[in-house]
N, C-alpha and C positions, 0 to 999 in steps of 0.2 A: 815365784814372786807373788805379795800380796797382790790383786786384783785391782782394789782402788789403785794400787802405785802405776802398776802395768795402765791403768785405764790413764791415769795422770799422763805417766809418758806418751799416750797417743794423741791426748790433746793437745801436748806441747809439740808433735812431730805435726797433728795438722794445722797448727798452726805454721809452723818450718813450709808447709807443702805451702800454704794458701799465700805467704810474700813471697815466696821464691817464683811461684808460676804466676803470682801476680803481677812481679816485677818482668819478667820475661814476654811479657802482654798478654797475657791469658785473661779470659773474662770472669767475673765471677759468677755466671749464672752456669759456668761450666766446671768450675775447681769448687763451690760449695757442697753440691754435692759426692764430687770428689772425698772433697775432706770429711764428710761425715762418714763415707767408706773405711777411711782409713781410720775415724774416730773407736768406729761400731766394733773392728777388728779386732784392736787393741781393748776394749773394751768389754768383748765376748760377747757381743750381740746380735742379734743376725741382722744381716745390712741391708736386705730389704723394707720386710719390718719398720726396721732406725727410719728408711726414706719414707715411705709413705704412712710412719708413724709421727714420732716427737719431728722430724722434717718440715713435709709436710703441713701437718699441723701450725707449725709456727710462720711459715710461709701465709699459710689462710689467714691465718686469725691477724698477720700483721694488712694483709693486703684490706681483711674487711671493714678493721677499724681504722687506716688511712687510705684508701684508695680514692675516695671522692676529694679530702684534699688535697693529695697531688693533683689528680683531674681539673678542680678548679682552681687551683694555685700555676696549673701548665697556660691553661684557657687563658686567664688574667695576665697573665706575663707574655704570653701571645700579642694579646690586643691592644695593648698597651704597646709594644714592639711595632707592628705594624701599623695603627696610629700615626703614628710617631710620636705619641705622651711622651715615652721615657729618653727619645732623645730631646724635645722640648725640655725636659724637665734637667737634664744635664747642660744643655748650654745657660739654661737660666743661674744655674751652679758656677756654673765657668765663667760667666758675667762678673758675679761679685766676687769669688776669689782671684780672676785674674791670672794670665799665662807667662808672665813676664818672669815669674822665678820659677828651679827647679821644686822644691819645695810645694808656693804654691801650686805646679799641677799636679803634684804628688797627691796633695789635700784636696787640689779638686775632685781627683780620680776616686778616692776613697768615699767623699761626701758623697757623690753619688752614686755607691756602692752602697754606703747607707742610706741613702732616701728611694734606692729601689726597693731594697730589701727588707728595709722598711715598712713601705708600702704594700709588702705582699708579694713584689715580685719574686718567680724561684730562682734560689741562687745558680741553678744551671742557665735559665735564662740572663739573669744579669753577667755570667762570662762571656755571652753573644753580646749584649748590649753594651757593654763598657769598653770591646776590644774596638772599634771604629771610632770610640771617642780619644780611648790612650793612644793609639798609634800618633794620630798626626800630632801631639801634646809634645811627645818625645820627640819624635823628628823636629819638632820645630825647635824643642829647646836643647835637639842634639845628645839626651841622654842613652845612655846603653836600655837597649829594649828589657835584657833581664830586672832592670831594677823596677818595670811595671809590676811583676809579683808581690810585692810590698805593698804600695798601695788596694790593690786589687784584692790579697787576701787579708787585709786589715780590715777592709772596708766591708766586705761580704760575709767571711769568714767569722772572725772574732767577737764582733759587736753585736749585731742586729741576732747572730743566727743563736745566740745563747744568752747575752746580756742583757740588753736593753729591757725594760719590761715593759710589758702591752705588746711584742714584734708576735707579729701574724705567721714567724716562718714554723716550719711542724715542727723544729726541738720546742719549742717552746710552748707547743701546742699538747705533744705526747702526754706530759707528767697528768696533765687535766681529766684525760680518760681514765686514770689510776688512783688518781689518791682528790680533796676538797682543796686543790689548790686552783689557780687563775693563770692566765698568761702576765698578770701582773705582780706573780709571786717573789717578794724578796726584793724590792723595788730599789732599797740601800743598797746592798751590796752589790747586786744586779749594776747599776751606777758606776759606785766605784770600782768594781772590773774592768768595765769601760773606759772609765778614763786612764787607769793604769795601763793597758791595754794600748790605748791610744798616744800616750806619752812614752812610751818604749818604740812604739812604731815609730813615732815621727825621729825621735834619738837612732834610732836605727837606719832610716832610710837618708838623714842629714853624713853620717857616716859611711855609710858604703857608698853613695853620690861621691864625694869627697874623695873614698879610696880608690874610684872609679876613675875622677881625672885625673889621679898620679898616675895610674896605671896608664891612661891616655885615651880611656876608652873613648868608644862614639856610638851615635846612633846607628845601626845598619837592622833595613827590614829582613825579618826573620822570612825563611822560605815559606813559600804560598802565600805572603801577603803584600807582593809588589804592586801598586798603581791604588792604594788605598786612599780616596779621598779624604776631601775636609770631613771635619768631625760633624758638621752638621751644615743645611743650610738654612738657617733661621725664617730666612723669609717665608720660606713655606711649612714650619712648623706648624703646629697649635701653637696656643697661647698658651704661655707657661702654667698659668693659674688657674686655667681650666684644667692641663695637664694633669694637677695635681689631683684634684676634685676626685679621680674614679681610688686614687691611693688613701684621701681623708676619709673615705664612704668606708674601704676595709676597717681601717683601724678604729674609726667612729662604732661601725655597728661591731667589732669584735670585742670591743674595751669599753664602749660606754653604754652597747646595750645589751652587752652579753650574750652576743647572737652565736652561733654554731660558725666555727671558720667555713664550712661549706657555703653556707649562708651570706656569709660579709663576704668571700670571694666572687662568688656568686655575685651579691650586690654592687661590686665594683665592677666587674664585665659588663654589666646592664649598662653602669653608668658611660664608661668608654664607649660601649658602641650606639651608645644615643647620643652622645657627645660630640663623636667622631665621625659618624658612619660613613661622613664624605669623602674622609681619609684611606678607605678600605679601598683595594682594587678588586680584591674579593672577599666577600666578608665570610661566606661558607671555608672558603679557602683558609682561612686563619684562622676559624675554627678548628678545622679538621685539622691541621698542623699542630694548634694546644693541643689536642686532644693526644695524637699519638706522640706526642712529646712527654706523654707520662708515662707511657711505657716502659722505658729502661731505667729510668730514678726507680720505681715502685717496684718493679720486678728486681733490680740489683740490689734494695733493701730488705727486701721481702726472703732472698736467697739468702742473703747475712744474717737475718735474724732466725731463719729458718736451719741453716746450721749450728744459731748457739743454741736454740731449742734442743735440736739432735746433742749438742756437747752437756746441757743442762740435763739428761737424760742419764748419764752415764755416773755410774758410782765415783770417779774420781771428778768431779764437777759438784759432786755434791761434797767433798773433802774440803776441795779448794774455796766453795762457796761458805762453808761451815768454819774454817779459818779466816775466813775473810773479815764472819761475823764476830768473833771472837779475838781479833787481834788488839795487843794491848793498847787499844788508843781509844780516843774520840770515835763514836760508831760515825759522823759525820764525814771524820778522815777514814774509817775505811770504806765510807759508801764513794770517796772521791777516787781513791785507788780503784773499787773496785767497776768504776764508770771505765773510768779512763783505760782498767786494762782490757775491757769488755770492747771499748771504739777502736783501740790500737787491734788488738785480734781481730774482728772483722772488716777496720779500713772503713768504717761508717759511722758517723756520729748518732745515724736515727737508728742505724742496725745494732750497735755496740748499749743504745738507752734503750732500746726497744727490749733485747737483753736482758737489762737490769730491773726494768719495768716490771717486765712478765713475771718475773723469777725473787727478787727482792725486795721488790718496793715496799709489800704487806710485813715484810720481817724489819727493815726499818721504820716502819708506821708503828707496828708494837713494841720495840724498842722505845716509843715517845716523842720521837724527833715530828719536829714542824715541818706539815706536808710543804709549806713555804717552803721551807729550807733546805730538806729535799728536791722541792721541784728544781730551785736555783742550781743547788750544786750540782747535781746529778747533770741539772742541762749542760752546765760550763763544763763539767767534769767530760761530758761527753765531747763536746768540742775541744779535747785538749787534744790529745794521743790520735785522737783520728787521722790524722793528716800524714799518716805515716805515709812512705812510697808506696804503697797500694790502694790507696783511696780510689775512690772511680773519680771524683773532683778534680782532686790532681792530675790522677793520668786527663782526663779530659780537658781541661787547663793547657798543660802543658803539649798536647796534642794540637789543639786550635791555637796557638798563641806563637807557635813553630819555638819553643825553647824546649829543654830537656833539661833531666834529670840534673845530671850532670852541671850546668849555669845554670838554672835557676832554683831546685830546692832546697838548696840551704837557706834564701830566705822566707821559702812556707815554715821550715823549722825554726828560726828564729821569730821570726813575725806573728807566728799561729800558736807552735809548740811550747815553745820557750815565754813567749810576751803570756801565754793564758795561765801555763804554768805559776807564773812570779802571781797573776792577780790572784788564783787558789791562794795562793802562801798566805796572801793578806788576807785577802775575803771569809776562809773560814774559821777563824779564831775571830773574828769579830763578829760573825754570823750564829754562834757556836754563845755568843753575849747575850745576842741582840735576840734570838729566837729561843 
């Protein structure tokens, strides 16, 4: 058999290894290099080598140019948490949209899934933070706990982590160390994803609500989270608009003064714990807790990206990447295919960009295409397919929230999958105009 073909079939087999052992609960700082074994085999390479070569390698180079911010994107989501800013800053939310319908707390739930995330906060911390404000929402207004997935991963997921422009979260930070783009790249289209985005969610979550009481459902707490309080107790919060103050400091010095995300995250930590410090029980303590909370985000990225390096390595990788370039379309449509199959393969939206980054970005930059338009799609692109059943997100999600697979992921796939997919369809034939 030709070689590239033999080496193709290995990547498509460890891809087969890395959901199946993924879905089985396997980690991925254990099955990537797994799979790069069974890449290297099929591929005729020696497997050591592979690991502590193209591996390796991509492992480093990802951890050196984002490791600081995760560190201070964990830090700020930290103190912010302990504080209590981010619940201040949620009941101040829940004030003016009101609990009285299911809908509105749907909308509440999401809003401030986007003004954390917004704000800087990491999406792993806003799954800690949002879950003590959804619970009592639902209980009170008697919905089925699964339909919290909807708001939750509309609100974190979709919008802030790929679309909106100026958002501090690292998709949208990536494309910047690559190419003369901005976190404010594509700022039209960026938009209307969002709100295409957001209008399919709300149409989605008014219908399964709906299908929900035919069926007769109710609210019942999910295991491990019996005797869960009010969502807040105001009286002893901060003040909301201070709250806000350490999240305007990020976005200000990222977007208006073009500071380094290290930098503006950095800048917002200062702000909270001058703000706050009274708040703190310990304020080393909260530290220290950001700090190794960076740990398994950076490291399970770092493992993903550090396998497609190993797969990027391999004569049938360069086949598949050389079709990719070549397929009869818009080279914009295939750099969204080739995002999105890059985030579905390793289950990571920053591992699947990080990917494409390293390996492509320069060969669609000489093609002609606007590093804008690039930066956008490629981000959104990455956030489509990721969400597959092996994301660490999901599993993580669904692990702390006591739902599974099973009830709740069909709607990450309608809500994430499906809602980002339909805004691609539009967004890049108008992007493809406009750039």
């Amino acid at each position: 058999m030709d070689p590239a073909a033999l080496s193709i079939i290995g990547i498509l087999l460890s891809l087969a290894f890395i959901m199946v052992l993924a879905l089985r609960g396997w980690h991925i700082i254990v099955i990537a290099p797994l799979a790069v074994v069974v890449v290297t085999f099929f591929s005729g390479l020696d497997i050591l080598p592979a690991l502590t070569g193209p591996y390796m390698k991509g492992f480093i180079n990802y951890a050196a140019k984002f490791y600081l911010i995760f560190l201070a994107g964990s830090i700020f989501g930290k103190v912010m948490e302990d504080s209590g800013a981010a619940r201040s800053i949620a009941e101040g939310i829940l004030r003016i949209v009101g609990r009285n319908n299911p809908l509105n707390g749907a909308i509440a739930i999401a809003l401030i899934g986007v003004a954390l995330t917004y704000g800087g906060v990491s999406l792993f911390v806003v799954i800690f933070a949002l879950l003590p404000i959804g619970r009592p929402i639902f209980k009170e207004m008697n919905m089925p706990w699964h339909l919290f997935v909807i708001p939750y991963t509309f609100g974190i997921g979709s919008i802030t982590m790929t679309m909106l422009p100026g958002s501090p979260q690292i998709l949208n930070i990536m494309p910047t160390k690559y190419m003369a783009s901005s976190t404010m790249a594509a700022p039209l289209i960026g938009i209307l994803g969002a709100l295409i985005v957001a209008a399919f969610n709300l149409f989605y979550f008014k219908y399964q609500y709906r299908k929900s009481r035919e069926r007769g459902e109710v609210y019942e707490a999910p295991a491990g989270t019996a005797g869960t309080g009010a969502a807040g107790d105001a009286g002893k919060l901060p003040n909301v608009w201070l709250s806000i103050a350490p999240m305007a400091v990020v976005v200000i010095m990222l977007n208006a003064f073009k500071l380094d995300a290290v930098l503006s995250l950095t800048g917002g930590v200062v702000v909270c714990l001058v703000f706050f410090w009274r708040n703190y029980a310990n304020i080393m303590d909260t530290l220290n807790k950001g700090a190794v909370n960076t740990v398994i985000p950076i490291v399970n990225t770092c493992a993903d990206v550090g396998y497609g390096m190993a797969v990027a390595a391999t004569a049938g990788f360069k086949v598949i990447s050389a079709w990719m370039l070549t397929l009869p379309m818009n080279p914009v449509i295939s750099l969204s295919i080739a995002t999105n199959a890059m985030a579905g393969i390793t289950g990571s939206a920053s591992g699947g960009l990080g990917i494409i980054l390293e390996t492509l970005a320069s060969k669609y930059l000489a093609l002609g295409l606007s590093p804008e338009l690039i930066h956008r799609i490629s981000v959104m692109s990455a956030g489509c397919f990721d969400a597959l059943p092996h994301n660490g997100v999901v599993i993580t999600f669904l692990a702390v929230t006591g739902l599974t697979h099973m009830n709740a992921y069909k709607h990450i796939f309608w809500g994430h999958i499906v809602a980002t997919l339909i805004a691609l369809l539009i967004v890049i034939p108008l992007g493809v105009v406009i750039y």
